[in-house]
N, C-alpha and C positions, 0 to 999 in steps of 0.2 A: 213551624213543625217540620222536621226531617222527612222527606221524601221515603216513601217505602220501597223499599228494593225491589225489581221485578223476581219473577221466580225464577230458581239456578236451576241452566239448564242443566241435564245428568251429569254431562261427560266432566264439565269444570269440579273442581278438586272441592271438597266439604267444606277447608278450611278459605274457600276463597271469601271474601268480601266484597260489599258494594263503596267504589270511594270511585270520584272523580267520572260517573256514569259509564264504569266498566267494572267488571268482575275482576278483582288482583288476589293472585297468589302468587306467595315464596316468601324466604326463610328473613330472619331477622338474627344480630347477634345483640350479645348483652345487653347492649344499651340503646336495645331498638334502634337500629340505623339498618336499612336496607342491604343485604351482603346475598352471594348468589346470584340463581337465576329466577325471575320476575317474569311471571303470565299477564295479562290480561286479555278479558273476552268482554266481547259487547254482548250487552242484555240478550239479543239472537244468535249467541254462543258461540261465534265466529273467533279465532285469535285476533285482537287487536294489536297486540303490541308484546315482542320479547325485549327483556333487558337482563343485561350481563355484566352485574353492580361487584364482583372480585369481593374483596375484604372490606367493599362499600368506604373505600377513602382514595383509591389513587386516579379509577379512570370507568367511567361507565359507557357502554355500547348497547345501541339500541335497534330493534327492526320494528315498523311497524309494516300492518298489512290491508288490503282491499278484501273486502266480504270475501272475494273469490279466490283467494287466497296468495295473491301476489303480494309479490312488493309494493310498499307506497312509499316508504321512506327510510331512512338508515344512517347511522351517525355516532359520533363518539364524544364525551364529555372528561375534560381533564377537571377531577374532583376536587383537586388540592387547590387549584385557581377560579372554581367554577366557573368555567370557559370553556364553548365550545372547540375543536381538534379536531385537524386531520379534513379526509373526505365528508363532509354530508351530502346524500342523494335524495330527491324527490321524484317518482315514480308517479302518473295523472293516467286512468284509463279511457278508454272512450267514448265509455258512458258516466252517468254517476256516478258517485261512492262518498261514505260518508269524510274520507280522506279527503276530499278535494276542500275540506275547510281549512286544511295547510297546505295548501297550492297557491302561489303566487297570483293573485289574480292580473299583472301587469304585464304576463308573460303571453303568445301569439297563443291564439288557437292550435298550431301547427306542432308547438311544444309537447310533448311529451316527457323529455326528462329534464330534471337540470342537475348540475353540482356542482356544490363552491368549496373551494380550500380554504380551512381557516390556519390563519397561522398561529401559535404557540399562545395568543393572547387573545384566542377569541374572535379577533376580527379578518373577514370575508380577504381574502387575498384575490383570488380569482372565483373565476366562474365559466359553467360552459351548456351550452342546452343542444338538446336531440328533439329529433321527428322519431316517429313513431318508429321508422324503416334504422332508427340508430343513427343517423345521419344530423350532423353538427350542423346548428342554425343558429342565427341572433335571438334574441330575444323576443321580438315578434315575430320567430317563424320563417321568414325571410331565409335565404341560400347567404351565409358569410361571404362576403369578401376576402381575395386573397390576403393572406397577411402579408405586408411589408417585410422585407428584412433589418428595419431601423425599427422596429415593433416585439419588443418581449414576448416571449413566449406565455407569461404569465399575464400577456395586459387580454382584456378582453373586448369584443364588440360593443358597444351601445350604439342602438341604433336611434335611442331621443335624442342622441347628439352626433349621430353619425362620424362615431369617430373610436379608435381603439384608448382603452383605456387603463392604466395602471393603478390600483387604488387598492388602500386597505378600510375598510370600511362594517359597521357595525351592524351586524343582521337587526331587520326591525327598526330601526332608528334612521340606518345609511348613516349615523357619525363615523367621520372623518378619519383618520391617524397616520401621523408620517407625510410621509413624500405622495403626491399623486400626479402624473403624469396626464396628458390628452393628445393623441397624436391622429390629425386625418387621416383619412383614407388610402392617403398617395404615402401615408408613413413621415409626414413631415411635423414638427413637434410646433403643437401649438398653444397650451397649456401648461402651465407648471405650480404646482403647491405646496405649500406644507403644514401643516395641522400637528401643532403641540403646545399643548398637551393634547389629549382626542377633542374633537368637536372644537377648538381656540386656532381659527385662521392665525399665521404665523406672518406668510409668504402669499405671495400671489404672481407670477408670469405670467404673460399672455405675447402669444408670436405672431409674429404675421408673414405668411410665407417661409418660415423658420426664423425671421431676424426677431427678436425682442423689439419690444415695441411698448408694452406697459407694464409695470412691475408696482406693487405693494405690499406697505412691510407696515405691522401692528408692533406697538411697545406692548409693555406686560400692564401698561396704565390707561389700555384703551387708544392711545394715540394712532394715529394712519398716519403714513407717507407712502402718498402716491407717486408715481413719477411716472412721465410719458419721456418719448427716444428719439432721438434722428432715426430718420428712414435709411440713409445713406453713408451712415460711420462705422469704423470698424477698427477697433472695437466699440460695440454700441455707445453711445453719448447722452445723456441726461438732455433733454434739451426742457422739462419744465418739472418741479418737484413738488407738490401741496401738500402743508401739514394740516392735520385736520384736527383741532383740538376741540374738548368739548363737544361731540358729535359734529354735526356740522355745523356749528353756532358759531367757529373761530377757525380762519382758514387763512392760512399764509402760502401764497406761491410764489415761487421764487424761479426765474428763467435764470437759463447759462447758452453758451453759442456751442457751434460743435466742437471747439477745442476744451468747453470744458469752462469756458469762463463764465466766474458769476455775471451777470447781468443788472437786474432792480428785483426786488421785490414786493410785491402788493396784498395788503392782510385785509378783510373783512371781518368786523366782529358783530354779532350779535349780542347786545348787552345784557337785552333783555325784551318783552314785547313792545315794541313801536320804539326799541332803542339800538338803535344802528353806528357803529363808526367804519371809519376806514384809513388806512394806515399807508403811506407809500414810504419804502427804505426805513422800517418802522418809526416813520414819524405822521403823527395823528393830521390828517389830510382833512375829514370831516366828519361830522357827529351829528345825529338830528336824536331829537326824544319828540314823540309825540304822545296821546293818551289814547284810550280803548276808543272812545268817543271822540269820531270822527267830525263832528259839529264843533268841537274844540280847538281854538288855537293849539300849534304845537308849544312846546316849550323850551323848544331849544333848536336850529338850523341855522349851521354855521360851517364854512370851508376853510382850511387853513393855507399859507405860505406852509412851506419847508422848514421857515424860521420858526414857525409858528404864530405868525400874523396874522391877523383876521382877514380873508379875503373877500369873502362873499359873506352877507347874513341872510337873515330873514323877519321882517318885523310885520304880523298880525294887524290888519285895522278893521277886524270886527268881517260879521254877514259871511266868512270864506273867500274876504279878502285879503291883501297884503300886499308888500312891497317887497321887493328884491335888494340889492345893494351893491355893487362890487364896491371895491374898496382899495385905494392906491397905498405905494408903499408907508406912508403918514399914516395908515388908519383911516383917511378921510374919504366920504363917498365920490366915487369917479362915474359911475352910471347907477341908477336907478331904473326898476320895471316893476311896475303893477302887472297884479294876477289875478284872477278870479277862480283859480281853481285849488283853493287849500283845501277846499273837503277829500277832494279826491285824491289829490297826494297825501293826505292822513291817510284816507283807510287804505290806498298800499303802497307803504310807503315807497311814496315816491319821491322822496327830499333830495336823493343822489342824482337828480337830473343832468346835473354837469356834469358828472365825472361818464368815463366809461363804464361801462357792464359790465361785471367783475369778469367773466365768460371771456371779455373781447382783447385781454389782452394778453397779447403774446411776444415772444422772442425778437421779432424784430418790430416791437413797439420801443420808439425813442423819445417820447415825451410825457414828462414828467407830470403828476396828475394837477397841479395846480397850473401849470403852464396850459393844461387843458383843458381846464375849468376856468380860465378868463379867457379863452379863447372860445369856446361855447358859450361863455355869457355875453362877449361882445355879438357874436353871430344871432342869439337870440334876439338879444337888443336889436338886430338890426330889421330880423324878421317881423317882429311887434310894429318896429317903426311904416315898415313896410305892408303890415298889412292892412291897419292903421291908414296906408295912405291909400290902398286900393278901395276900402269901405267909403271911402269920401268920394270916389271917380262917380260920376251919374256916368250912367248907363243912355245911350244912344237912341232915337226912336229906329233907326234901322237896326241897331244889333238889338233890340227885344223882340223886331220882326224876323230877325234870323232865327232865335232861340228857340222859337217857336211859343203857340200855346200852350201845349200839355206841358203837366206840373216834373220836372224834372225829379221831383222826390222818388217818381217811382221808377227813375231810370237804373237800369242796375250797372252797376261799376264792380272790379274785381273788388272792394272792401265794401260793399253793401248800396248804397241808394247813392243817387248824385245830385244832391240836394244843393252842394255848395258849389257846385261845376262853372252855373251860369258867373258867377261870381268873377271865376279865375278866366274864364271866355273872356271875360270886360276885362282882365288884367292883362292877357295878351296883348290886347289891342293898344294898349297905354303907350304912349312917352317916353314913358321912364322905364328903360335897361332893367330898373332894380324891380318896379314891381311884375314887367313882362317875367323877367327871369325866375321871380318867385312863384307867377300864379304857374308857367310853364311846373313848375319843379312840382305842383301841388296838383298839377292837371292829369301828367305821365302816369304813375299808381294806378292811379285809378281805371285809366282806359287800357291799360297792358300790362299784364301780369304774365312772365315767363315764353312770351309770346305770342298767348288768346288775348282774345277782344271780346268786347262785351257790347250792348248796344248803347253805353256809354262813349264808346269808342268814335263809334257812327254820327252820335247826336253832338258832339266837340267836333268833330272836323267838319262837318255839314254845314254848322252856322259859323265856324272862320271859312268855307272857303266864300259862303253866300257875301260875308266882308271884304275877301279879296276883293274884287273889284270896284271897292271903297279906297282903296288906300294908294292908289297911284303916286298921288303926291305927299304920300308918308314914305319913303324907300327902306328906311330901319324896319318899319311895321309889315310893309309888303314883304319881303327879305323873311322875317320871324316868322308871317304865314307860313309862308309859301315851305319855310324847310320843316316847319310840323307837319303840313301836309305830305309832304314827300316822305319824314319818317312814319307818319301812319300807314301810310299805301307798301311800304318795308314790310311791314309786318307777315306774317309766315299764310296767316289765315285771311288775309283782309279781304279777300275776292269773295270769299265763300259764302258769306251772308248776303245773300245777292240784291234783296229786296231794298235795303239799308245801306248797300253798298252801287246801288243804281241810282237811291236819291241822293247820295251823295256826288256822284258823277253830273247829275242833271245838275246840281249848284254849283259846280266846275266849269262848266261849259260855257259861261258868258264869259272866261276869262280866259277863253283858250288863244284869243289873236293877243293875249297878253305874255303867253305861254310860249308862243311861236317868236314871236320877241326877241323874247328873252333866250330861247333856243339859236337864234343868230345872232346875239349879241356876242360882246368882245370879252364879259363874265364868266370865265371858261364853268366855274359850279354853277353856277344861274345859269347857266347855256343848259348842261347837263339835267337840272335841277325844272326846268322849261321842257327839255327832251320828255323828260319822264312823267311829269303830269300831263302832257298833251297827249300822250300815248292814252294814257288811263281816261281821260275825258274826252278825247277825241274819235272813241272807235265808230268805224262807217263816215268819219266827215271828210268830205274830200279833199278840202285842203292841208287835213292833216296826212292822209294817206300819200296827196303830194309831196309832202315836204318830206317823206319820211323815204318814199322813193326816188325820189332825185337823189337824196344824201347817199341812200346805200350805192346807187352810180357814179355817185362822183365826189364823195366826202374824202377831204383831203389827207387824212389819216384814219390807220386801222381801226382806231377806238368811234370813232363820227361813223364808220363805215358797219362794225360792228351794232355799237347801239341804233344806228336806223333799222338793219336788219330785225332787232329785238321789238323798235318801236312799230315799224311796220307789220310783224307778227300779232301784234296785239290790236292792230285797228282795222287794217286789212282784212277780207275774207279768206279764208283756207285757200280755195284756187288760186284767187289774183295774189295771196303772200309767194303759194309756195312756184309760181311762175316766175315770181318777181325772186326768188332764191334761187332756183335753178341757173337763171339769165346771170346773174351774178355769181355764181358759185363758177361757172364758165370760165368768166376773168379774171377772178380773183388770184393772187399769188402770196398774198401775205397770211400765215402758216394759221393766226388765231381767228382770224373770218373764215378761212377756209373751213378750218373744226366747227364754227359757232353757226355757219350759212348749212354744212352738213348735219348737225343738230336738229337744227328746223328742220328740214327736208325730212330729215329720218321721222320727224313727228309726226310728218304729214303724207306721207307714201306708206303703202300696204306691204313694200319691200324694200330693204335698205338699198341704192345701188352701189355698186362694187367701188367708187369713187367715192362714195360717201365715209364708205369704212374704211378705204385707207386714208380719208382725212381724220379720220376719229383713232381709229387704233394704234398710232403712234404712242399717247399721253394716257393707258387705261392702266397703264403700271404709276407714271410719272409723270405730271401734268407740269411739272416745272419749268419745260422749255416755253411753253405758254401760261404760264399763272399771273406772271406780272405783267404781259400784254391785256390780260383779260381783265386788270383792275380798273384798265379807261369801261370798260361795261357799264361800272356804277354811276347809278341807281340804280338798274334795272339787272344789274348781278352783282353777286357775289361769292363768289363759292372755289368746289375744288375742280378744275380742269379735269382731274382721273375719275373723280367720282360721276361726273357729267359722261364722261365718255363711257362707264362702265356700266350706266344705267341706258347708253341707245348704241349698245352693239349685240348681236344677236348670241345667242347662249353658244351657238357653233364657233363662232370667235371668240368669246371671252373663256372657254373651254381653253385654248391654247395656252392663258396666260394665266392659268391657277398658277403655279408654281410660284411665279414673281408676285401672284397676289398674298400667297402666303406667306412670304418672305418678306415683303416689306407690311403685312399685320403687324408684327412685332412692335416697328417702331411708330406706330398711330397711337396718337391720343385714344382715350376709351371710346369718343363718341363719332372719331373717326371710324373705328372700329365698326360702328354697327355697318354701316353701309357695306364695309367689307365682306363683313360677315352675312347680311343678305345678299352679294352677288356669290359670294362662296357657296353658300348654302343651296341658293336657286342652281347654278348649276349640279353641281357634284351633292347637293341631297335633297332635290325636288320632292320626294315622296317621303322625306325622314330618313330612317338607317337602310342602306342599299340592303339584300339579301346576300348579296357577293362584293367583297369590297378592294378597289382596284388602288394602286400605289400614291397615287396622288390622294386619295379619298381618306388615307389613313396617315398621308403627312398634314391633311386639313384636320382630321381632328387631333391628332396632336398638338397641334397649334393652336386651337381652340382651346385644347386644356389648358396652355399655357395662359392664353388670353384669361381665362376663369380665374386663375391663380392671383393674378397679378390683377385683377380689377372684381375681387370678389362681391356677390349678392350687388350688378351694377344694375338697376332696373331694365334700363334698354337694352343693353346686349339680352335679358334672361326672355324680354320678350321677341325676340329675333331669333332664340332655341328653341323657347315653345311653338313660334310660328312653322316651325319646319319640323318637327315633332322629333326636336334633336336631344339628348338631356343637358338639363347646363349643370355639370357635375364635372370638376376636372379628373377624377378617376372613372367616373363610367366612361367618359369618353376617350379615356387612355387603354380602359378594359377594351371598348368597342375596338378602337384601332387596334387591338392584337388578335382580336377574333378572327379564325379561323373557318368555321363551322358556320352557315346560316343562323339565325336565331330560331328558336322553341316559339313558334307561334301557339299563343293560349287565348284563348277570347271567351269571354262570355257572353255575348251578345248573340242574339238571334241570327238563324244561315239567314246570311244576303244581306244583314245591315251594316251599314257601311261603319267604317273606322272614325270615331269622332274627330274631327280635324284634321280629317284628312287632305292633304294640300294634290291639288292638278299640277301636275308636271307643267314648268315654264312657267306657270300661272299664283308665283308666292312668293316674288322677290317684292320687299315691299319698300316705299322711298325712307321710312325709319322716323320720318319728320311727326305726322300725326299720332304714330305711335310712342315717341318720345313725350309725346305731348300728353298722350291719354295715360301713361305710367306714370310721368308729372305731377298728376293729379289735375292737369290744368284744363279749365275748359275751352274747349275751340266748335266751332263752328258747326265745320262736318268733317269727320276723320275717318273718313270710310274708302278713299280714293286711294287705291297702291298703283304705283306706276310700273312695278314689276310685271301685276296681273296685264295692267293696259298694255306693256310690251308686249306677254305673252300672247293677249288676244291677237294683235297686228299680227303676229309672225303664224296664228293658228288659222287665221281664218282669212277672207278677204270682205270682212266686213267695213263697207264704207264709214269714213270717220271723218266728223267734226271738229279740226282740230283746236286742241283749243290753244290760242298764239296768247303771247302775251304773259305768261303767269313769270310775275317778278321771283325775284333770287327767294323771297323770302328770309334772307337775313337781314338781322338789324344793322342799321349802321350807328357808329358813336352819331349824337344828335350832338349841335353846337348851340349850347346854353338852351336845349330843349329835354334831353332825357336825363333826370336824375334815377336814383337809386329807389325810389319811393319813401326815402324818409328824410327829415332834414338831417343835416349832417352831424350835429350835435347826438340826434338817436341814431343815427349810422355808426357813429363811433363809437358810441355808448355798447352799440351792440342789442337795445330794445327793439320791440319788434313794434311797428307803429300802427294806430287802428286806421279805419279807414277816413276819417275823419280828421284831417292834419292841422293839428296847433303847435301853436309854441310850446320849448319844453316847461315853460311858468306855469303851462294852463293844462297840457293832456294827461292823460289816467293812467302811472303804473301799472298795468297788468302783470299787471301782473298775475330575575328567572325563576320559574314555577316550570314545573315540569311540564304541563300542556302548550304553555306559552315558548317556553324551551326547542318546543318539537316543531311550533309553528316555522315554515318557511321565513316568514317575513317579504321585506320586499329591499332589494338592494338599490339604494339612490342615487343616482352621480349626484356628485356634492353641486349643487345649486350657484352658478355665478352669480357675486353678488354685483349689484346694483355698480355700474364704474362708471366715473365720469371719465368721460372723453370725446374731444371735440367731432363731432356731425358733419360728418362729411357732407358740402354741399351738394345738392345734386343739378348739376347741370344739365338742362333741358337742351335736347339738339335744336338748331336753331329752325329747322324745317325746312333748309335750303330745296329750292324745287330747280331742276334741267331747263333752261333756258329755252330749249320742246318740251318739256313734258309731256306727254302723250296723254290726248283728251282719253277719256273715260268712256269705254265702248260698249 
């Protein structure tokens, strides 16, 4: 039943009517089409809305109003296109009203008005919103950003994507039309599109720093072609093109070099479910079909030659087993391998085990996929044979009493439990090269991931070192120890778990006159390789504190002279090292002990002395006249000469030498950069953004924008901004640097409470290592030590300190036939990603309009990016290098 009309209030016209829950009056011509001028009132007799409908065909304009009898909205309709024209405004009071049900609700509290131009056809050209005081803001409220001069006057803010935008776009919907434009902050073009017909992606750009970088082009039949760019050509260069047919079920990519030239290309097809080929220079490379049911033989895996020869098969023998095949050029089999894992390669499928990861191959990939797929299946084959021969080795009655009791299962490893540990422990120890080198390559993963350690890590080098002094007359096997142990003790965190890392010291130490040795042996790395585990096992014993103090007196070269200095710091006590550095640093004349002898000192004294620093302050710009002297250091360093020196000279001296720090930022790697950027920051922005900002302070952030640009959204540096409570924003911090005026201190917080992270002056440069680590996602030990604060502390107070001597470089070093990648090479190249559980590839598991609707506002969209493949940038963990002093923790 019809709703009954409420009662008319007096003043509305007799002839008015109840339609669309308002009173409407005015005129109609012939044939009933609305012409004139148009009242309506709300049931509480208010005007709600005038309209001004002419001869009701060419163009109608509209005012709506607030109870109180303002403006709420207003607007013009081209009648012969039915399309909105021209200005539309929306008007929000600041209280209620029944209007606020055509108000954008996407828009800031702060908003109070908005208006967007439509152009000719209807759709939203620009847009622009007010504060209550009239005054121009984003979208959420927020003070706009200057506009750019490479910025239309027609594009506007969006602050969901923080960036100026150019678009035509459909009230209510946000469909698409035309050209659409994205350009940041700083006015640099970083989006490009085009939509035609409305809402039918055409085009796609995407820039990076202004250069082109990925582009996508749709046919009228659905089809994609994607293409990614050289970084470094000009004019831009195609460097890889994917056609995408069939949604993503058929994909061909095709590489070129930068001038342009084709390359290979490599197709994936999706036939159907559990039916996969694959295609190199379109010719059919491999084909598997398997069925829904996973318990089922497949019914088809097969690899091809080029020629099309059968290379590899696959023949089923019942239970989810089978056999393998390769196959020489006759046809005939040339190797064969059993599997027991068909179930699991049916349900995902996992039959392309040989070949690469469709993901993994790029531009300068030079072999051919069947060249690659007998060379994966000989390495497979060899892997089976090899593991095969460790499963046979019996196990020792002393390496089970190494091993310990407790069940290894619940030991945790970076890929879950270490159940199969003990296994590859007895593989080290082995004879044979092949199966050492495998269980080594099956052991790494697991105990070191990115840098952390686990206490996987602890319980493998504990029971090889308990073996060291089993294998005297093995020299291959002692040699293999001995350099795993050395790259574990590398590692960035290895000190820190101290409890785990003390019983591992005590099962060291019967091998230390073994240590010493080999420390004066004529093996210049077993010398070196003896230095540096006698350091770590030795600390407090006297005759290693001897050896280690004659040497730094009378080692016959800088490098023996330096690494006793390092070894001595670590065994030594604080007083008797840093006496025994002093005494030394006296005589000294050669330029990289003299920095390495003042290092130490600086760690252990409450004041740098005036000697110390001119041995250090040479190398805090440019550590190269010493970097290659400092590489006899290793084992016990590795690192940068500048950054060591910038991390132990006092903030009054490194003040001198901003200028040349900012100047050579530029040309640092990203993850050089962080360090940089904490000595920058510690001094010249201790407390965040100065109040007053002086000449140097405003060419660092400049530079810093710069750095943002060119290594955007980098985890480490963005945690090295937030530490100093800088913004990592390359336009705010180009805005800051031109600021004139103190900032507008606003706060909400209670008088007297302090500023959330707020950093103490001198007391917030931090070493970048742990925090590289904890953005990583990686876990470590304890990442709470900044050696910025521990300088700060020395230089604030005269608080007696424990130093702590000894803490290694913390970088890794290449291992020799000890550190693999964590996968075997076959899934290394393949580009899978491997569980923690390492089998052959035979055996492991692919993982894989109405006129009320008219009036409404809407909400204006930026058009949605869609989904892009493109390759993931690795994130490289810094390696955690620590100062050769680092200064204990006070």
């Amino acid at each position: 039943m019809p709703k009954h009309p409420p009662a008319k209030p007096a003043h509305v016209p007799a002839d008015a009517f109840w339609e669309d829950e308002v009173w409407n009056s005015g005129p109609k011509d012939a044939t009933g089409r609305r012409v004139g001028t148009w009242t309506s009132w709300r049931a509480s007799g208010e005007v709600e809305c005038v309209e001004e409908w002419g001869d009701g065909t060419q163009r109608l304009e509209y005012r709506r109003f607030h109870p109180d009898g303002s403006e709420a909205q207003r607007g013009a309709k081209n009648l012969l296109k039915d399309a909105w024209t021209g200005l539309m405004r929306w008007r929000r009071l600041d209280g209620p009203s029944p209007e606020d049900k055509y108000w954008d609700p996407d828009l800031g509290e702060a908003v109070r008005v908005i208006e967007r131009e439509f152009d000719d056809d209807g759709y939203i050209a620009t847009e622009r919103t007010f504060d209550a005081q009239g005054r121009p803001v984003a979208r959420d409220g927020e003070a706009l950003p200057p506009r750019p001069a490479s910025v239309p006057a027609e594009a506007f803010y969006d602050p969901e994507v923080d960036a100026w935008v150019l678009q035509r776009s459909a009230m209510g919907t946000g469909e698409l039309r035309g050209e659409r434009r994205q350009w940041d902050r700083n006015g640099v073009l970083a989006e490009r599109s085009l939509h035609e017909p409305a809402g039918q992606p055409r085009e796609e750009d995407t820039y990076s720093s202004g250069a082109l970088s990925m582009t996508r082009r749709w046919a009228e039949n659905g089809d994609l072609v994607q293409s990614f760019y050289y970084d470094d050509t000009e004019p831009p260069a195609v460097r890889s093109a994917t056609l995408y047919r069939n949604g993503d079920n058929d994909r061909t990519e095709t590489f070129f070099d930068p001038a342009g030239k084709r390359l290979y290309s490599v197709r994936m097809e999706e036939v159907g479910p559990h039916h996969v080929r694959r295609y190199y220079e379109d010719r059919l490379v491999f084909e598997a079909q398997s069925g829904e049911d996973p318990e089922q033989p497949p019914r088809k895996v097969e690899y091809y030659e080029l020629s099309g020869a059968l290379l590899v098969s696959y023949a089923s023998s019942g239970g989810g087993k089978g056999v393998w095949t390769l196959h020489d050029s006759t046809g005939a089999a040339e190797l064969t391998m059993a599997t027991d894992g068909e179930h699991s390669l049916n349900e995902y499928d996992g039959w392309s085990c040989f070949l690469p990861g469709f993901a993994a191959y790029d531009e300068e990939q030079t072999q051919d996929d069947p060249s690659f797929v007998r060379e994966a299946f000989h390495q497979a084959h060899e892997e089976n044979v090899t593991a095969e021969a460790l499963e046979r080795l019996e196990v020792s009655p002393e390496l089970k009493a190494a091993l310990g009791p407790g069940s290894w299962a619940r030991v945790e490893t970076a890929f879950g439990a270490g159940k199969a540990l003990p296994l590859y422990v007895k593989g080290v120890l082995a004879d044979e090269p092949a199966i050492a080198e495998y269980s080594l390559g099956q052991i790494w993963p697991e105990i070191e991931h990115q840098g952390s350690v686990y206490p996987a890590t602890y319980r493998v080098a504990t029971a090889l070192a308990t073996m060291l002094p089993l294998q005297g007359s093995r020299p291959a096997v002692e040699r293999r120890v001995i350099e795993f142990l050395v790259q574990v003790l590398q590692l960035p965190y290895i000190t820190e778990t101290r409890k785990p890392y003390e019983a591992w010291m005590t099962a060291m130490r019967p091998s230390l006159a073994r240590f010493m040795a080999l420390a004066s042996g004529e093996d210049e790395e077993l010398a070196r390789e003896g230095e540096f585990l006698m350091a770590h096992a030795g600390r407090g014993q006297r005759e290693t504190i001897e050896f280690f103090a004659q040497r730094l007196r009378a080692g016959a070269t800088p490098g023996e002279r330096g690494r006793a200095a390092m070894g001595l710091g670590m065994t030594a006590s604080a007083e008797a090292s840093q006496a025994a550095f002093e005494a030394a640093f006296a005589v000294e004349s050669d330029p990289m002990v003299r920095f390495l002898l003042a290092v130490l000192l600086d760690s252990r004294a409450e004041e740098p002395a005036p000697a110390w620093i001119a041995a250090i302050e040479p190398y805090v710009i440019d550590g190269s006249p010493i970097d290659e002297a400092m590489v006899a250091l290793e084992p016990f360093f590795r690192g940068d000469a500048a950054e060591v020196a910038r991390d132990h000279l006092p903030d009054e001296v490194l003040a001198q030498h901003m200028g040349g720090l900012i100047a050579v930022m530029h040309e640092q790697d990203p993850l050089s950069q962080v360090t940089t950027l904490e000595t920058l920051f510690g001094v010249l922005f201790p407390d965040g953004e100065p109040e007053q900002l002086s000449p140097v302070q405003r060419r660092a952030l400049r530079a810093c924008a710069d750095v943002v640009d060119a290594f955007p959204n980098f985890v480490n540096h963005a945690e090295v901004f937030g530490d100093f409570d800088l913004p990592y924003d390359s336009f705010e911090l180009r805005q800051l640097a031109e600021r004139e005026e103190p900032p507008v201190r606003v706060s909400a917080k209670p008088a007297g409470a302090e500023k959330s992270g707020k950093k103490t002056a001198k007391a917030v440069k931090k070493s970048g290592a742990k925090k590289a680590a904890k953005k990583s996602g990686t876990k470590t030990a304890k990442t709470t030590k900044k050696s910025g604060a521990k300088k700060a502390a020395k230089r604030s107070g005269p608080t007696k300190k424990t130093a702590k001597a000894g803490k290694n470089s913390g970088t890794t070093k290449t291992a020799k036939a000890v550190k693999k990648s964590g996968a075997k090479k076959t899934a290394k190249k393949s580009g899978e990603k491997t569980s923690g559980t390492k089998k052959s590839v035979t055996t492991r598991t692919a993982k894989a309009s109405t006129k009320s609707g008219a009036k409404k506002s809407g909400t204006t969209t930026t058009a949605k990016k869609a989904a892009k493949k493109s390759p993931t940038k690795k994130a490289t963990k810094k390696s955690g290098s620590k100062s050769p002093g680092e200064k204990a923790k006070r």
